[in-house]
DRENTI-10846 format. One record per residue (C-alpha): residue number from 1; residue in one letter; x, y, z. Coordinates in Angstrom, 1 decimal. Layout:
% DRENTI-10846
KEVO num residuo      u      v      w
KEVO NUM       A      X      Y      Z
...
END
This chain:
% DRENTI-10846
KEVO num residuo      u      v      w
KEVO   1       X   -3.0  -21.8    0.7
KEVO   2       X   -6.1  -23.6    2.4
KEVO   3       X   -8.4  -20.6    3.9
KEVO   4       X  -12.0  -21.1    5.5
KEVO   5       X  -13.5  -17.7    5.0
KEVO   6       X  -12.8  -14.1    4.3
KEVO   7       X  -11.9  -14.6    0.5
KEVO   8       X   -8.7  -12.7    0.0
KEVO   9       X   -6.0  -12.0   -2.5
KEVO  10       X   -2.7  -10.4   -3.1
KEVO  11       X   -0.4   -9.0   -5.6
KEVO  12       X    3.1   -9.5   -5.5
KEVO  13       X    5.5   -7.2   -7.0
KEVO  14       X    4.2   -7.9  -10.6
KEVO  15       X    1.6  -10.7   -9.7
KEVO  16       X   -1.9  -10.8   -8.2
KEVO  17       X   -2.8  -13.6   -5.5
KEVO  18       X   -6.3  -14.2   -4.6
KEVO  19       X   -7.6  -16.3   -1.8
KEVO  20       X  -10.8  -17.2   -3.4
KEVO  21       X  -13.9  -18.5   -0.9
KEVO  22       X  -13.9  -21.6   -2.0
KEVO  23       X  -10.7  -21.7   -0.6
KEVO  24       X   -8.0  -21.8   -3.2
KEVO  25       X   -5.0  -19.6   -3.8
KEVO  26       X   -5.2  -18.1   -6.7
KEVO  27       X   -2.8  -16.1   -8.9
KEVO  28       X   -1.4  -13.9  -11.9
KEVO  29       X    1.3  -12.2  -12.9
KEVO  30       X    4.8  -12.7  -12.9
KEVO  31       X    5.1  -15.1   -9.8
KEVO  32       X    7.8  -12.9   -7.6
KEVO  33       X    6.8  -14.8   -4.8
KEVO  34       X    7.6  -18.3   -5.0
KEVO  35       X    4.5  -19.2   -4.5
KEVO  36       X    4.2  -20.7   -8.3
KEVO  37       X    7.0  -21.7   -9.5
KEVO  38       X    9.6  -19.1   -9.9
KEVO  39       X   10.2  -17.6  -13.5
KEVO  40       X    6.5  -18.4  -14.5
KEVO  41       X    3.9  -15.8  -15.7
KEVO  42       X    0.1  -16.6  -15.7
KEVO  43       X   -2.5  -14.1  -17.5
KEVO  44       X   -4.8  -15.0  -15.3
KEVO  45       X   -6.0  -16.6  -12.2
KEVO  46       X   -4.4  -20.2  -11.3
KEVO  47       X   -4.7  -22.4   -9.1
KEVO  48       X   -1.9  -22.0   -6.2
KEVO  49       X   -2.4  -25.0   -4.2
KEVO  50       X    0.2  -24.3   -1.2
KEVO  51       X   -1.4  -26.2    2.0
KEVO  52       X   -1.9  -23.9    4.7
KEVO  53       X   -5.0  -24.1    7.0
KEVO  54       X   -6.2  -21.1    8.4
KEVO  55       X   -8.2  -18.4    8.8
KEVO  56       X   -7.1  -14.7    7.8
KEVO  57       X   -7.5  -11.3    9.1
KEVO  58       X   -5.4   -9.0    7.1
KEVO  59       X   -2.2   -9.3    5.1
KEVO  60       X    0.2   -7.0    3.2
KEVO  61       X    3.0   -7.3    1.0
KEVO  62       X    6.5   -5.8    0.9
KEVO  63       X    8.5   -6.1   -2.5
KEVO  64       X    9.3  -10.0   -1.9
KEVO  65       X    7.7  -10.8    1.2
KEVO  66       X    4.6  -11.0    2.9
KEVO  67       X    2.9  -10.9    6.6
KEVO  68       X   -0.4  -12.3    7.0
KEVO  69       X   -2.4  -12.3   10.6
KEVO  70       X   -4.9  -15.0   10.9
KEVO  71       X   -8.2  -14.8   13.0
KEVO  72       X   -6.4  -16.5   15.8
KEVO  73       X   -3.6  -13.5   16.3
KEVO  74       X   -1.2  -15.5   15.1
KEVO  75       X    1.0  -13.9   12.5
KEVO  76       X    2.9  -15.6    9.1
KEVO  77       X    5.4  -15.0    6.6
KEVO  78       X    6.7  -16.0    3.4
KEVO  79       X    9.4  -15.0    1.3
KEVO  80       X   12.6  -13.4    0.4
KEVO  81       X   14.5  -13.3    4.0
KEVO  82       X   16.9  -10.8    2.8
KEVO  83       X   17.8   -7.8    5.6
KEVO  84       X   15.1   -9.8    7.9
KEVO  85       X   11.8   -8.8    6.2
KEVO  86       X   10.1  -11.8    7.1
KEVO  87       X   10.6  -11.6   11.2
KEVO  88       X   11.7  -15.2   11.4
KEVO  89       X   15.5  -14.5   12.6
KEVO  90       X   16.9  -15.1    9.7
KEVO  91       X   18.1  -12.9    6.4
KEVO  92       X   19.3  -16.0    4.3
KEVO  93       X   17.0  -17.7    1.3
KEVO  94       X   13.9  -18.4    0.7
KEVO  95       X   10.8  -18.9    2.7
KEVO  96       X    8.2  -20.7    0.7
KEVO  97       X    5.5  -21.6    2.8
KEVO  98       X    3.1  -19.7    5.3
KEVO  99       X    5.9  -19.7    8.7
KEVO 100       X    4.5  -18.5   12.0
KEVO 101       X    6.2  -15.3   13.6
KEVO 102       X    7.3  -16.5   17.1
KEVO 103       X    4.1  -17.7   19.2
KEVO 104       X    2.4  -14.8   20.2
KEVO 105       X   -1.5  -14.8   19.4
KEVO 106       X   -2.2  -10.9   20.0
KEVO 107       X   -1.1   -9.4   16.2
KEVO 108       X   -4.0   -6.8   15.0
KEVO 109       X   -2.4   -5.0   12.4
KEVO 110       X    0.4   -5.1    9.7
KEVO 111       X    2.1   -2.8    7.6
KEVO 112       X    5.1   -3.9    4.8
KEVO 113       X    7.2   -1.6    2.9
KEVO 114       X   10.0   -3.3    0.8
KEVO 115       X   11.9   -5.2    3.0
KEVO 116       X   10.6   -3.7    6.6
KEVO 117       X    7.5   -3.7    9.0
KEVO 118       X    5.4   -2.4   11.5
KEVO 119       X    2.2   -4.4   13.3
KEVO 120       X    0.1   -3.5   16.1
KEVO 121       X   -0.8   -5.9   18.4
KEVO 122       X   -4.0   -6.2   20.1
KEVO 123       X   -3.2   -4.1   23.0
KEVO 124       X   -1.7   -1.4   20.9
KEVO 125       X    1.7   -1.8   21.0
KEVO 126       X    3.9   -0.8   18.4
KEVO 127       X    6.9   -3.1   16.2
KEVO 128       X    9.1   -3.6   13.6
KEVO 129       X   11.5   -5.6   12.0
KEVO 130       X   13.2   -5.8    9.0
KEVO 131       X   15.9   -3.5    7.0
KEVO 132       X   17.0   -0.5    8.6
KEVO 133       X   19.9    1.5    7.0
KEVO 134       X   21.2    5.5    7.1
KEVO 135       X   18.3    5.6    4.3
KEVO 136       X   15.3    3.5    5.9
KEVO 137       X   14.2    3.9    9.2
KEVO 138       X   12.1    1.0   10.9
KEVO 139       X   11.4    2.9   14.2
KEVO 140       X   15.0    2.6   16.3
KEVO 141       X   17.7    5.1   16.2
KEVO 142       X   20.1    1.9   15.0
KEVO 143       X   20.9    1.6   11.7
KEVO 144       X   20.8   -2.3   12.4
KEVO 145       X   18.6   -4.9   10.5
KEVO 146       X   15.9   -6.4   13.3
KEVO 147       X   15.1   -9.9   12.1
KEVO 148       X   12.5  -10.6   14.8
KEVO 149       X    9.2   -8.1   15.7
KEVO 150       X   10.9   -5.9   18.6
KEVO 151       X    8.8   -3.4   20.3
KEVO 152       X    9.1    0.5   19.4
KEVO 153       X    8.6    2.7   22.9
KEVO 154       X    6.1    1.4   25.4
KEVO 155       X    3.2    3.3   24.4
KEVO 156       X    0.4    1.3   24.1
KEVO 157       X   -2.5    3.4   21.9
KEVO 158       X   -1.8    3.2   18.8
KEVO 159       X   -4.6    2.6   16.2
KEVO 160       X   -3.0    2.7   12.4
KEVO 161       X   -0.3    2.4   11.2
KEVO 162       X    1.0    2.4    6.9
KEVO 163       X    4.3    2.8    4.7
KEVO 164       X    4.9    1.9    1.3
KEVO 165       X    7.9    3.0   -1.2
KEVO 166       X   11.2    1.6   -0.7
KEVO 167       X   12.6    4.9    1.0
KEVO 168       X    9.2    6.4    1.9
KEVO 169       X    7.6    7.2    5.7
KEVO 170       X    6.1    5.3    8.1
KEVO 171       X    2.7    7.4    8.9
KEVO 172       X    0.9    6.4   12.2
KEVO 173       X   -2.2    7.4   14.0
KEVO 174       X   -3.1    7.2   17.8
KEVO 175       X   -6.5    6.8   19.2
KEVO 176       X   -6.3   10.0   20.4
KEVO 177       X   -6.2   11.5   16.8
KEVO 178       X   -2.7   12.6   16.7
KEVO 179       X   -0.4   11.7   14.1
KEVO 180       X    3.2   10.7   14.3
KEVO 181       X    5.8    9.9   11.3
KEVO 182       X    9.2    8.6   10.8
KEVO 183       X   11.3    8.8    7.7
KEVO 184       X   13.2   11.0    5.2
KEVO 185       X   12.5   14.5    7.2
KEVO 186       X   11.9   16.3    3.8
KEVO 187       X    9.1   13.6    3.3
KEVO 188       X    7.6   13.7    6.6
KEVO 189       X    6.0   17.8    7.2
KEVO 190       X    8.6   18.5   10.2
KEVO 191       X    9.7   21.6    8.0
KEVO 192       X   13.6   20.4    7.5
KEVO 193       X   14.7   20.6    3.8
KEVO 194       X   16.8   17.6    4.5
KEVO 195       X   17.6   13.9    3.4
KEVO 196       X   18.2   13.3    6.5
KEVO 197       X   16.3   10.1    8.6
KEVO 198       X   14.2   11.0   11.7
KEVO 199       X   14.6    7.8   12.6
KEVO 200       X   12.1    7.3   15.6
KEVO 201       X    8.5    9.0   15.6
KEVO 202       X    8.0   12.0   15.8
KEVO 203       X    4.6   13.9   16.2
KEVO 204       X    3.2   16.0   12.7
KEVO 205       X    1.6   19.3   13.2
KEVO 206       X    1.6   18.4   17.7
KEVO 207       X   -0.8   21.2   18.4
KEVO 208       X   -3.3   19.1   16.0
KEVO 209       X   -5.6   15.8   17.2
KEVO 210       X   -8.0   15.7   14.6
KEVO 211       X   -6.5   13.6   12.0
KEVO 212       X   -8.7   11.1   10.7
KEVO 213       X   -7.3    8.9    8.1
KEVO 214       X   -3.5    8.6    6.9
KEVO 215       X   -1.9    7.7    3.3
KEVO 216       X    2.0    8.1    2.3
KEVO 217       X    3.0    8.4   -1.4
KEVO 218       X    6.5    7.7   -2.9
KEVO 219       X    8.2   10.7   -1.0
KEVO 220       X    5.2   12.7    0.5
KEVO 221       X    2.3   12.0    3.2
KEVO 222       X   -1.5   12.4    3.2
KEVO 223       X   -3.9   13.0    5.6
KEVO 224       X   -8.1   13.7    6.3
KEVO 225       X   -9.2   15.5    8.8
KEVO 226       X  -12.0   14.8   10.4
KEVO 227       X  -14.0   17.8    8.9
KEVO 228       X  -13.1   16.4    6.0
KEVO 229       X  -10.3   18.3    4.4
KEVO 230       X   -7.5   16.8    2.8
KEVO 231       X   -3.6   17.8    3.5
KEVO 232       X   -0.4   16.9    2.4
KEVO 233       X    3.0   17.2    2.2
KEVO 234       X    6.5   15.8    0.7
KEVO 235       X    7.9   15.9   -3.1
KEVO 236       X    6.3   18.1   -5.7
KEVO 237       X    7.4   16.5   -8.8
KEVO 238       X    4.6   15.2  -11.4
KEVO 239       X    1.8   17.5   -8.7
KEVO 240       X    2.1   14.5   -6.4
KEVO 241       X    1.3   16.9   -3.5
KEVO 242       X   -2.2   18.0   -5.4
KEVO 243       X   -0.8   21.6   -3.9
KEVO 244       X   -1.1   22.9   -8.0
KEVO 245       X    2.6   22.4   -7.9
KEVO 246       X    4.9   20.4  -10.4
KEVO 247       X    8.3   21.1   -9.8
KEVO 248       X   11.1   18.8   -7.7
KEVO 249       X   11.2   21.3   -4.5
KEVO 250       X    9.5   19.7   -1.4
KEVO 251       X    6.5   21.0    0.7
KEVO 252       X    7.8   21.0    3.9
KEVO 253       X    4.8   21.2    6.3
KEVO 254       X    1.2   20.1    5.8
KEVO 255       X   -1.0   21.8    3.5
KEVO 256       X   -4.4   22.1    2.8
KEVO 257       X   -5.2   20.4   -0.9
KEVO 258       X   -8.0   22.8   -2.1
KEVO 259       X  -11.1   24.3    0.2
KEVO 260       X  -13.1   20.9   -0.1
KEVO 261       X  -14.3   19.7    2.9
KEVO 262       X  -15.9   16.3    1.6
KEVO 263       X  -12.6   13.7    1.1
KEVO 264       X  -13.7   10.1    2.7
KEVO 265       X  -10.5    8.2    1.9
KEVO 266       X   -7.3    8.3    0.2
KEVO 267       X   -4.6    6.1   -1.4
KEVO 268       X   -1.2    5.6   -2.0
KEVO 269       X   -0.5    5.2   -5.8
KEVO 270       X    3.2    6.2   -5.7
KEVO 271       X    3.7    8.9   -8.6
KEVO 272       X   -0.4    8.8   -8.8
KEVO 273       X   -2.6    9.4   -5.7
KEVO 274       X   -6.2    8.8   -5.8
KEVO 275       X   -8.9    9.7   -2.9
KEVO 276       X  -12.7    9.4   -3.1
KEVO 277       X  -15.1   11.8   -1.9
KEVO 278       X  -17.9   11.3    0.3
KEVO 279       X  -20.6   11.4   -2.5
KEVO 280       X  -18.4    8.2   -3.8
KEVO 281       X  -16.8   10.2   -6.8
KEVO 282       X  -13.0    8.9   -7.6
KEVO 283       X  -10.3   11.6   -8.1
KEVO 284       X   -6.6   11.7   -9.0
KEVO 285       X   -3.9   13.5   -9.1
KEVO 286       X    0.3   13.3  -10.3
KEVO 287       X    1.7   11.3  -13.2
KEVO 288       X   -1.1   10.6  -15.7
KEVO 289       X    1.3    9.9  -19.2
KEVO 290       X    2.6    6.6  -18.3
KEVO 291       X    5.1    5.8  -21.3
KEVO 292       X    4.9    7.5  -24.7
KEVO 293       X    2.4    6.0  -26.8
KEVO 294       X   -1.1    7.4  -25.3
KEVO 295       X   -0.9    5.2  -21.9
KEVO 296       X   -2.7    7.6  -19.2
KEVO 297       X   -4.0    6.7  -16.4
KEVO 298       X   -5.9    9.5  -15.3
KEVO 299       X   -7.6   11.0  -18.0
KEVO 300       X   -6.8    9.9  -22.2
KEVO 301       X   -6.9   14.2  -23.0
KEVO 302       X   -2.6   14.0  -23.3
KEVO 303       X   -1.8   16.3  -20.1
KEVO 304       X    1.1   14.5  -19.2
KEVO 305       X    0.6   15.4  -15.2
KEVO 306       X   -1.9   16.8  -13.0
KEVO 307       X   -0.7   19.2  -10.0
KEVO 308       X   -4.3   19.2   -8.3
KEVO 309       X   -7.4   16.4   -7.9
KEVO 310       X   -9.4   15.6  -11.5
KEVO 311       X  -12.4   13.7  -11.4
KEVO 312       X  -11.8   10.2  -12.7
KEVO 313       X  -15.4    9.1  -14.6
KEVO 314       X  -18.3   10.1  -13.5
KEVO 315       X  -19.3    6.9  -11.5
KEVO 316       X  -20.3    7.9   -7.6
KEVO 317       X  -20.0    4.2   -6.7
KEVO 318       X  -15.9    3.7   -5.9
KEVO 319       X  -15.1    2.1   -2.8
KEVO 320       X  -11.3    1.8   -2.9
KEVO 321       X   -8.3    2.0   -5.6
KEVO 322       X   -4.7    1.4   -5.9
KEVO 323       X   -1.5    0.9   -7.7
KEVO 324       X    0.7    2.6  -10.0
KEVO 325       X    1.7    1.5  -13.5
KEVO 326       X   -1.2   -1.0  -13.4
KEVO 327       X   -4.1    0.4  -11.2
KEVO 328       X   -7.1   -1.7   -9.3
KEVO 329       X  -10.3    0.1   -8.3
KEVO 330       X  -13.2   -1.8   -5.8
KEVO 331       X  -16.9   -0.2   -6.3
KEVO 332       X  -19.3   -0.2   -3.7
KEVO 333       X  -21.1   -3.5   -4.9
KEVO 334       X  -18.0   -5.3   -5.1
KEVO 335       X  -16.8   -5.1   -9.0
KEVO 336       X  -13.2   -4.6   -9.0
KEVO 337       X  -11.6   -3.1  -12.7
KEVO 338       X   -7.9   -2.8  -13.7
KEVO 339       X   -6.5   -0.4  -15.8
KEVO 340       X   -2.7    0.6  -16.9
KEVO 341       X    0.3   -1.2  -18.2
KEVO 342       X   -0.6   -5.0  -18.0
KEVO 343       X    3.6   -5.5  -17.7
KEVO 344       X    4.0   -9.1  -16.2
KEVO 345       X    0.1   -9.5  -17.1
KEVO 346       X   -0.4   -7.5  -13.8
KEVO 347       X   -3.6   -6.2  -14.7
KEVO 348       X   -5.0  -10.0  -14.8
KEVO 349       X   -7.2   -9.1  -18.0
KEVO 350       X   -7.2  -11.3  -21.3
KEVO 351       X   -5.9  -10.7  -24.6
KEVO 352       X   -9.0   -8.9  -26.2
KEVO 353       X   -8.9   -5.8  -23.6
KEVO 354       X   -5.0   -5.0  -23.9
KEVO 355       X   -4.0   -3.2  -26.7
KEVO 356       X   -0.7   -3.3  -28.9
KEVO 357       X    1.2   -1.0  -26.3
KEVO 358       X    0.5   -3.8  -23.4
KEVO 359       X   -1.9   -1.7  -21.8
KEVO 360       X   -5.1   -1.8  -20.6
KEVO 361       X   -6.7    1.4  -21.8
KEVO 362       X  -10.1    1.7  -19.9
KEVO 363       X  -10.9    0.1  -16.5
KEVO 364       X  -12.1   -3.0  -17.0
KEVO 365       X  -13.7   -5.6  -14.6
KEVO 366       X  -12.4   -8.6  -13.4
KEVO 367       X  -14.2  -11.7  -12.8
KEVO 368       X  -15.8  -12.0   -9.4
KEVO 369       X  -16.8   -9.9   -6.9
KEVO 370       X  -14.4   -8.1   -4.5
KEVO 371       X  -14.0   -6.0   -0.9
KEVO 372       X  -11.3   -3.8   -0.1
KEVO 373       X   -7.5   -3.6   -1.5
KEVO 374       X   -4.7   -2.5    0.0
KEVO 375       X   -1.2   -1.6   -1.8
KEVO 376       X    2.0   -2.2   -1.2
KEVO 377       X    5.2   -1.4   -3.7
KEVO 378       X    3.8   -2.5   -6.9
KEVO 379       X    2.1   -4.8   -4.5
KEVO 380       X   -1.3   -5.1   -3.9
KEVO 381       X   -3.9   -6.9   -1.3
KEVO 382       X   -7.4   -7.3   -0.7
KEVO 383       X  -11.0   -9.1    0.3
KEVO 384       X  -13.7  -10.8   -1.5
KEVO 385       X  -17.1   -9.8   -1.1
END
């Protein structure tokens, strides 16, 4: 894929994909995409080649597709079709190249969980499209598969908008600091012990504008304030709530994480969340033990989970980090390192830094120099320096 600026790349399911600023698509990994040639691993970057010539703004991934807006407002897919994911009216095969979403020129934002989406446009409206069953929700009280963008309300000040795991929320914010959700009501902090969908949006915590930053793990959601504390809610297995609880009972509202008052940003990681404070210190919490065989991602000390935040290394320099079996962090002047199970060579890194479990022990840097990353299920995105 052709690109003028704006290096960026993206990881696919089990494969990375780097637009590099020379240009180039680049790629490695186990090529879910079809963007190689299907039923090919590369252990590290290769040229892509696939001829599209434009400039991008943002992209994310779902599990086999993937939106891209370019710096025109136009918006693309490619991919798996399947239950509409890729917004071109179709849910049959196999798009293989870049493909315009309709004509419109006023896309801002995009957000991909497995086979669904939700974009902002320019004027901050909301939409979707994509799968929509009695266990996913894409917005609409139907249960229906949308296979073009179709508006959600006619509210137009929305600011953010994310959603990850397969049967996760959606988590929004407004401009006005509010923050709204939609998904598995157990998940979501509306204090129902219940599988059941709020399908449509609902407001979290309504008496409450002062939410600054949203995340969503695999069952749970994460939000800043803008004092700076840190909150969740959702599943308790492996501590993935960071509320010193590890048990499979759900915490139904939003709860303060700690007394800190200094979180900057946090991540979704899936069964491992990570969030970095604003002294640029990195901190985790959830699964560490990966597999048997000394694979932690946290910490090497053998505590299988952590039910509150750990440091992470002592490095105050971390920018942004993501990912789940294999994890990708960005310091602040532009190194990005991979750590975890290099499965699929996900973690991009050659033979001499994996050891004989397949794993990547300590993070280790990558070749280049690199801006922010976004995740998507065992998907991941981001910009070049």
């Amino acid at each position: 894929m052709l690109i003028k600026h704006n290096g960026q790349f993206v990881k696919f399911e089990n494969s990375f994909i780097k637009f590099s600023e020379t240009g180039v698509l680049w790629g490695w990994g186990r090529d879910e995409s079809l963007l190689l040639e299907a039923e090919q691993s590369y252990e590290t970057p290769s040229d892509l080649n696939v001829n599209v010539n434009k400039e991008w703004k943002t992209i994310d991934v779902g599990v086999y597709h993937a939106v891209a807006i370019a710096e025109d407002g136009t918006m693309w897919s490619w991919g798996r079709n399947a239950n509409g994911a890729t917004g071109l009216n179709t849910d049959e095969g196999i798009t293989t190249e870049p493909t315009q979403i309709g004509t419109d020129d006023d896309w801002d934002q995009i957000a991909c969980q497995w086979y669904s989406n939700m974009a902002i446009k320019q004027d901050g409206t909301l939409w979707s499209w994509g799968e929509a069953t009695n266990f996913v929700t894409i917005g609409f009280e139907s249960t229906d598969n949308v296979l073009v963008p179709t508006q959600i309300g006619s509210d137009d000040d929305w600011a953010y908008v994310v959603g990850k795991s397969v049967q996760g929320p959606w988590v929004l914010l407004k401009n006005n600091g509010t923050m709204w959700a939609c998904g598995r009501k157990r998940y979501i902090g509306v204090n129902e012990n219940s599988d059941d969908v709020q399908r449509t949006l609902v407001q979290i915590n309504p008496a409450e504008s002062d939410w600054a930053k949203v995340a969503v793990g695999d069952r749970n959601l994460f939000a800043i304030k803008d004092n700076g504390t840190l909150y969740s809610c959702g599943w308790n297995f492996r501590g993935l709530t960071g509320l010193g609880i590890d048990d499979s009972d759900y915490t139904l509202v939003m709860t303060q994480i700690g007394s800190d008052n200094d979180w900057d940003k946090i991540f979704y990681g899936q069964r491992t969340m990570f969030a970095i404070k604003t002294n640029g210190t990195l901190w985790g919490w959830g699964a560490n033990a990966l597999n048997s065989g000394g694979q932690y991602l946290l910490d090497d000390v053998g505590t299988d989970n952590y039910s509150s935040p750990i440091q992470i290394g002592t490095d105050a320099n971390w920018d942004s980090i993501k990912g789940e079996a294999a994890v990708v962090g960005i310091k602040t002047d532009g190194t990005a390192l991979t750590w975890g199970s290099n499965g699929n060579f996900r973690t991009g890194q050659t033979e001499e830094n994996i050891n004989q479990n397949n794993f990547v022990e300590n993070p280790t840097e990558l070749p280049g120099k690199w801006g922010l990353i976004n995740v998507g299920q065992r998907s991941m995105i981001g910009i070049t320096a």
